[in-house]
KESESE-565298 format. One record per atom (N, C-alpha, C): residue number from 0; residue in three letters; atom name; x, y, z. Coordinates in Angstrom, 2 decimals. Layout:
N
(kolgu NUM; 'ALA'; 'CA'; (X; Y; Z))
...
END
This chain:
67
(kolgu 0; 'UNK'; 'N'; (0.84; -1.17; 0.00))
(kolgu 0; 'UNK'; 'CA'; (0.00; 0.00; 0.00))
(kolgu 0; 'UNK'; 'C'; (0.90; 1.24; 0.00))
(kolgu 1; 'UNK'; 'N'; (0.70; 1.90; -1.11))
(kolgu 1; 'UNK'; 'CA'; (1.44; 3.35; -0.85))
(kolgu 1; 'UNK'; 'C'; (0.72; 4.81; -0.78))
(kolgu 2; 'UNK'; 'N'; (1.81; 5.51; 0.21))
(kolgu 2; 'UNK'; 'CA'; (0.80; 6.09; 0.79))
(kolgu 2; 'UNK'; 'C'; (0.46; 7.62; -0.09))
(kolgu 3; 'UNK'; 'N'; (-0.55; 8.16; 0.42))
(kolgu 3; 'UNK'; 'CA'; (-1.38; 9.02; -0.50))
(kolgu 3; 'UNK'; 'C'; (-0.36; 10.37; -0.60))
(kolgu 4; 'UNK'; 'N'; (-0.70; 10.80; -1.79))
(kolgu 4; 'UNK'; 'CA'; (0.27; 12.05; -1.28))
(kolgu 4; 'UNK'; 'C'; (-0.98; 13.97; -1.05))
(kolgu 5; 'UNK'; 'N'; (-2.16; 13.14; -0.93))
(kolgu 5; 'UNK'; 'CA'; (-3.19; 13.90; -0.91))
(kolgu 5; 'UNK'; 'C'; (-2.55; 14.66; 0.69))
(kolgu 6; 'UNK'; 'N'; (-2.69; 13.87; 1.91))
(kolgu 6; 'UNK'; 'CA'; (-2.77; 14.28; 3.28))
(kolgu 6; 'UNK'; 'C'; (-0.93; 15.16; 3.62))
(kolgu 7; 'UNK'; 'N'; (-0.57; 15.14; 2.88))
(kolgu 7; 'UNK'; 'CA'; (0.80; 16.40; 2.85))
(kolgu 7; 'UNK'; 'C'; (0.11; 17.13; 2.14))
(kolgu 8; 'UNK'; 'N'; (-0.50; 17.34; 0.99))
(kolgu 8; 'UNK'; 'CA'; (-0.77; 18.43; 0.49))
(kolgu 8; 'UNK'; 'C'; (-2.02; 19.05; 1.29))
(kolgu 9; 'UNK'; 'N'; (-3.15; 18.23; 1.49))
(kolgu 9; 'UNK'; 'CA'; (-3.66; 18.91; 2.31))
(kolgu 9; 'UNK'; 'C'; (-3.58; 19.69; 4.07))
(kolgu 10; 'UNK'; 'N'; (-2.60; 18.81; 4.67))
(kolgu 10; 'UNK'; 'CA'; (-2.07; 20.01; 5.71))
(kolgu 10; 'UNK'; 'C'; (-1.27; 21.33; 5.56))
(kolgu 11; 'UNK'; 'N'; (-0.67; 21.16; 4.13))
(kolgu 11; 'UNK'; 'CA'; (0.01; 22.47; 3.53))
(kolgu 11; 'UNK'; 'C'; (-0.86; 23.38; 3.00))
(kolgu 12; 'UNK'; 'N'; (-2.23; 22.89; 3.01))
(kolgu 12; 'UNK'; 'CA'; (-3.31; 23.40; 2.48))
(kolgu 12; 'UNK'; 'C'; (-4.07; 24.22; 3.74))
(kolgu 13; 'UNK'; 'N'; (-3.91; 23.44; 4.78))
(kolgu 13; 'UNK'; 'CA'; (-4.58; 23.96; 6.44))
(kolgu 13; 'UNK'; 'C'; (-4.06; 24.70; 6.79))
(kolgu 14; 'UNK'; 'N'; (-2.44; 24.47; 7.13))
(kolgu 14; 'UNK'; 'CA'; (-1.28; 25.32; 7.24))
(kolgu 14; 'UNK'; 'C'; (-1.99; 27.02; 6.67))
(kolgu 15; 'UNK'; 'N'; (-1.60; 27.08; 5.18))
(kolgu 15; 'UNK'; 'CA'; (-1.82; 28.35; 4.26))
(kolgu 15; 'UNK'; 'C'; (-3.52; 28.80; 5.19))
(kolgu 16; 'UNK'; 'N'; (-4.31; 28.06; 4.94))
(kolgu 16; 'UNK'; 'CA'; (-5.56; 28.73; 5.13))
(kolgu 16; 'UNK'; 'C'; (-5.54; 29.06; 6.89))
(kolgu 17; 'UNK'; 'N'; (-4.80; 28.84; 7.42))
(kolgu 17; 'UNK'; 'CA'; (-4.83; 29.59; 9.06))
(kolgu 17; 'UNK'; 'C'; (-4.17; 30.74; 8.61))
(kolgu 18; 'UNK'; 'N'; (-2.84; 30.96; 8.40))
(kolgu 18; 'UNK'; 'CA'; (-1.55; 31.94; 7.58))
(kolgu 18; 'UNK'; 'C'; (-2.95; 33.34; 7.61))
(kolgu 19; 'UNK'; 'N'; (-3.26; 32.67; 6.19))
(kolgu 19; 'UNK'; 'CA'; (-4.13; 33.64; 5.04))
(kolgu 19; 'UNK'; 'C'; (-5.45; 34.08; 6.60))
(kolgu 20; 'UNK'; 'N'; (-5.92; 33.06; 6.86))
(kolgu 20; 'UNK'; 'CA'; (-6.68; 33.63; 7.85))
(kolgu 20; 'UNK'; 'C'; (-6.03; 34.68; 9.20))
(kolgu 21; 'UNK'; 'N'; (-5.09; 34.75; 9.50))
(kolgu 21; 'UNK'; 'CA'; (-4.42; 35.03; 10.66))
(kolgu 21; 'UNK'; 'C'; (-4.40; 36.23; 10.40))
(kolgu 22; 'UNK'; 'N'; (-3.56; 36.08; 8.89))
(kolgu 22; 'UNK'; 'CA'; (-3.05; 37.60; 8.28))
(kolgu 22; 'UNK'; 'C'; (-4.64; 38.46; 8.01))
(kolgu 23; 'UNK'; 'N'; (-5.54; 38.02; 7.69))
(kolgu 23; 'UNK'; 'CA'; (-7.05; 38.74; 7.47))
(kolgu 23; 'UNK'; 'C'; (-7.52; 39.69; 8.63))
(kolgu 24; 'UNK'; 'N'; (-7.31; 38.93; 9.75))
(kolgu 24; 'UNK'; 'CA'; (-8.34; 39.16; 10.70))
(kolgu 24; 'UNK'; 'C'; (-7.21; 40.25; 11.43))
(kolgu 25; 'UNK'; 'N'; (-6.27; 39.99; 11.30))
(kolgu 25; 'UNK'; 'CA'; (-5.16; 41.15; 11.93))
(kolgu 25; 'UNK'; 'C'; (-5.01; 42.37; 10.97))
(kolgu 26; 'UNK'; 'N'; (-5.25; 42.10; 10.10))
(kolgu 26; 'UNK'; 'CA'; (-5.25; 43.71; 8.48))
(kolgu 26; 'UNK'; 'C'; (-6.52; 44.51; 9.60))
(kolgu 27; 'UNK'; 'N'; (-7.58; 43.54; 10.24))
(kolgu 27; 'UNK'; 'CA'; (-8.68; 45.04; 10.51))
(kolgu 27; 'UNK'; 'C'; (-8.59; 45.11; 11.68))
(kolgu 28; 'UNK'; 'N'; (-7.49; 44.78; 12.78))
(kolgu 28; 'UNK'; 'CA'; (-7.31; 45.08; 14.01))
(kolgu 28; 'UNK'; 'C'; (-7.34; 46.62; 14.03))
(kolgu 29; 'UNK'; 'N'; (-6.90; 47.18; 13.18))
(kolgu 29; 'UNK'; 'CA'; (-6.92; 48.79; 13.26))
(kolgu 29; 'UNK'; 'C'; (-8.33; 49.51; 13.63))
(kolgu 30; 'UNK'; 'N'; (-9.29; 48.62; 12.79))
(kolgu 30; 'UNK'; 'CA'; (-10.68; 49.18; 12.60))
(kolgu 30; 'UNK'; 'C'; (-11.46; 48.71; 14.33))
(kolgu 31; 'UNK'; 'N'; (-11.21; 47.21; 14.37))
(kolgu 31; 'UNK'; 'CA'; (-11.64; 46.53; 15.83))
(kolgu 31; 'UNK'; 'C'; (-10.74; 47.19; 16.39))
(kolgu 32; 'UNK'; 'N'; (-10.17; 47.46; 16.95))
(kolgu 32; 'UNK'; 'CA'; (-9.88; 48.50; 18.35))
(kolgu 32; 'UNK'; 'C'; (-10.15; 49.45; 18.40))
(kolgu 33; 'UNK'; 'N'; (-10.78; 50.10; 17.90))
(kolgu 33; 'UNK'; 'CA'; (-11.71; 51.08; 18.33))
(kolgu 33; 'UNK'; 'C'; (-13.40; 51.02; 18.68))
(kolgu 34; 'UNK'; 'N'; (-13.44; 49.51; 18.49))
(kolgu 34; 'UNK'; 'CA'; (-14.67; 49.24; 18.99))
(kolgu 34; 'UNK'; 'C'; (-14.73; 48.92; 20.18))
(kolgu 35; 'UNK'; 'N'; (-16.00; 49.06; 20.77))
(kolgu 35; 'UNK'; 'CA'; (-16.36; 48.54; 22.22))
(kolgu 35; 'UNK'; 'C'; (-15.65; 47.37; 22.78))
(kolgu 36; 'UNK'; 'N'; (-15.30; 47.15; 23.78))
(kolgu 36; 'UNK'; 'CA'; (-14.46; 45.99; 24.26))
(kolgu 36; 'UNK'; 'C'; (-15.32; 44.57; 23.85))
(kolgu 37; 'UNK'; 'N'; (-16.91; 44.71; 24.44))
(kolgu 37; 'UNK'; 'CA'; (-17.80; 43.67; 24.14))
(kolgu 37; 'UNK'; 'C'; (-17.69; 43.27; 22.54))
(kolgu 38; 'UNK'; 'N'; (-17.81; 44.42; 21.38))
(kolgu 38; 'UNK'; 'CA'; (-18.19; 43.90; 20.18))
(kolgu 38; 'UNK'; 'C'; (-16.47; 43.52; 20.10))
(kolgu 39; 'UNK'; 'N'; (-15.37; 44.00; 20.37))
(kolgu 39; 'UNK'; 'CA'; (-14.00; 43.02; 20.45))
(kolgu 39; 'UNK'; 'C'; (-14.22; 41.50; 20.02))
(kolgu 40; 'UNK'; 'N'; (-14.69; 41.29; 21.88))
(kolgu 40; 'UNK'; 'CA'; (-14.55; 39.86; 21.50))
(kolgu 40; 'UNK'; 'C'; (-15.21; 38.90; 21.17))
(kolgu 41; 'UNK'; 'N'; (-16.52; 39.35; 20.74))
(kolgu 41; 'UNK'; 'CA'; (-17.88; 39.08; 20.11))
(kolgu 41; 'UNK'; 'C'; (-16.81; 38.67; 18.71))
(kolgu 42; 'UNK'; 'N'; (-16.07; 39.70; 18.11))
(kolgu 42; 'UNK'; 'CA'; (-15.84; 39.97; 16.63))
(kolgu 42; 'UNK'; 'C'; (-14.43; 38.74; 16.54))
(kolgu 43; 'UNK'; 'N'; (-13.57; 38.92; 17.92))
(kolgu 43; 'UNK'; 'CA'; (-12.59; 37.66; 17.80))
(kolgu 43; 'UNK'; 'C'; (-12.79; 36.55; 18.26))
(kolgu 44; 'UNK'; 'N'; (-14.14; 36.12; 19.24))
(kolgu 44; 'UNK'; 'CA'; (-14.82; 34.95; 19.19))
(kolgu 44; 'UNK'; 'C'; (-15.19; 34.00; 17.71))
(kolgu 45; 'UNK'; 'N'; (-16.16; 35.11; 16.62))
(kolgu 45; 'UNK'; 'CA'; (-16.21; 34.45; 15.65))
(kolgu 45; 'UNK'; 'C'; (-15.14; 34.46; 14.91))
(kolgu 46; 'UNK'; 'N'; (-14.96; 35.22; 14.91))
(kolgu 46; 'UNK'; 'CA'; (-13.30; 35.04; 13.67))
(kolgu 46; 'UNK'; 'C'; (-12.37; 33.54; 14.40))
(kolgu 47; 'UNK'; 'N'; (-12.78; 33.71; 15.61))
(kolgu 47; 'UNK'; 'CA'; (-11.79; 31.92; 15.71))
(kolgu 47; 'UNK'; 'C'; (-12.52; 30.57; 15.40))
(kolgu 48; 'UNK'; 'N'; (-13.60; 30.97; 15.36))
(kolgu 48; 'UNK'; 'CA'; (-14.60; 30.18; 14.81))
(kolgu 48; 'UNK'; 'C'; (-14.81; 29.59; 13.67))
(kolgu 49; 'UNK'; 'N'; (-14.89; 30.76; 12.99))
(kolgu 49; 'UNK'; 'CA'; (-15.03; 30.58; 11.44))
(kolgu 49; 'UNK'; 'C'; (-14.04; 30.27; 10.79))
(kolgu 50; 'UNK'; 'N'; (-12.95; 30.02; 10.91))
(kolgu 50; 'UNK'; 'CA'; (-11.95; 29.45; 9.90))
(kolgu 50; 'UNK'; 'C'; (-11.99; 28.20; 10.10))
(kolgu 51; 'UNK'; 'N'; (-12.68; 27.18; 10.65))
(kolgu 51; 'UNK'; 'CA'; (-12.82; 26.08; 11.09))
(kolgu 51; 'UNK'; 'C'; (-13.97; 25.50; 9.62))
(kolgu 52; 'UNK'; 'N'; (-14.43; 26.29; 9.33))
(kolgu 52; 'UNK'; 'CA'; (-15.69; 25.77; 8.06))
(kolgu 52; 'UNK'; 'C'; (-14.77; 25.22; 7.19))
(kolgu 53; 'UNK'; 'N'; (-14.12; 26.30; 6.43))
(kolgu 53; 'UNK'; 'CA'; (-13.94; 25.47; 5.01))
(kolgu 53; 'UNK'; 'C'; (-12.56; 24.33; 5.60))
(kolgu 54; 'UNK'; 'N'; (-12.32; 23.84; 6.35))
(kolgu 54; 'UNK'; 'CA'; (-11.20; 22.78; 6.95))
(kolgu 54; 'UNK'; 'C'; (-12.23; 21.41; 6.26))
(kolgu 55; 'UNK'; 'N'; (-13.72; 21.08; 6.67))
(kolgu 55; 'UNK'; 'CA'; (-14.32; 19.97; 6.02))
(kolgu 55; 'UNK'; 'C'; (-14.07; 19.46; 4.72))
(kolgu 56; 'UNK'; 'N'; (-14.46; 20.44; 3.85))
(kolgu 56; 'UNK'; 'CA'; (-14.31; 19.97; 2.36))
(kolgu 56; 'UNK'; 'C'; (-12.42; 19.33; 2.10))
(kolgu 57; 'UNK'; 'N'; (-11.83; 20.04; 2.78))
(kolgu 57; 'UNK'; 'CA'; (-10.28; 19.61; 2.54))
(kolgu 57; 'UNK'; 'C'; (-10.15; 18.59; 3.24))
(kolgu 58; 'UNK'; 'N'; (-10.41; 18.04; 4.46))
(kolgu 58; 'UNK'; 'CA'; (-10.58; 17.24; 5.27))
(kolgu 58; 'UNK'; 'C'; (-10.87; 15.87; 4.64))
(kolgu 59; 'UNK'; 'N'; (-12.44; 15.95; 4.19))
(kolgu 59; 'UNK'; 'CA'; (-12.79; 14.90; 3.23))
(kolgu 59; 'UNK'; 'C'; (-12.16; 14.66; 1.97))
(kolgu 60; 'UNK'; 'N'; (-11.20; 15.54; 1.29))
(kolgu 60; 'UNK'; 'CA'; (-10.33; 15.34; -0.11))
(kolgu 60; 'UNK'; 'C'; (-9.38; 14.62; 0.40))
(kolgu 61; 'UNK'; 'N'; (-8.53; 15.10; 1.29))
(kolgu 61; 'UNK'; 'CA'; (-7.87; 14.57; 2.01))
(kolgu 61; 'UNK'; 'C'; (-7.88; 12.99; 2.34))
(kolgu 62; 'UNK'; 'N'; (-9.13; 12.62; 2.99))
(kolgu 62; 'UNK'; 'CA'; (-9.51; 11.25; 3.02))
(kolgu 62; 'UNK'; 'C'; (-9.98; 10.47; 2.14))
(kolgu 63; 'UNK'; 'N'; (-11.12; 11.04; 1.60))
(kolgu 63; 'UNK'; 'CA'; (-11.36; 10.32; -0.14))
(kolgu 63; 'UNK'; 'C'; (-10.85; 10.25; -1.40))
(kolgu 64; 'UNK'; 'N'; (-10.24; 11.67; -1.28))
(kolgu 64; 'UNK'; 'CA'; (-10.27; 12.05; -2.86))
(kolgu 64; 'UNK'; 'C'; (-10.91; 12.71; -3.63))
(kolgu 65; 'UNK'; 'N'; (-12.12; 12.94; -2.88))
(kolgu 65; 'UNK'; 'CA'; (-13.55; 14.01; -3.29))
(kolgu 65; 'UNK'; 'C'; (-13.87; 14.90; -2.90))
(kolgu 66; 'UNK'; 'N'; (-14.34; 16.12; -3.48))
(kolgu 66; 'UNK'; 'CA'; (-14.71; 17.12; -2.95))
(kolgu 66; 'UNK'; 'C'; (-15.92; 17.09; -2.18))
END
């Protein structure tokens, strides 16, 4: 059995999409700090949240082969 070369590409794939996410949500730190402390961490609650979605579809390529 040899092994896939899908699950390296797709953690280099997870890897980039935290990166790309990290770098996003820090470009509008300028704009969020000047908001209310509450909408803060209302706004960095979901933002840690949400990069967790599109991880499925890669997840399952990863394991199947399918989108």
């Amino acid at each position: 059995m040899t092994p896939s070369w899908r699950k390296p590409v797709g953690a280099l794939a997870i890897v980039a999409l935290i990166i790309v996410w990290c770098g996003l949500v820090t470009s509008l730190s300028a704009i969020v700090g000047g908001w209310h402390w509450v909408l803060q961490a209302v706004f960095y609650l979901v933002a840690g949240i949400v990069w967790i979605a599109p991880l499925k579809p890669v997840l399952r390529w990863m394991e199947t082969g399918r989108w």
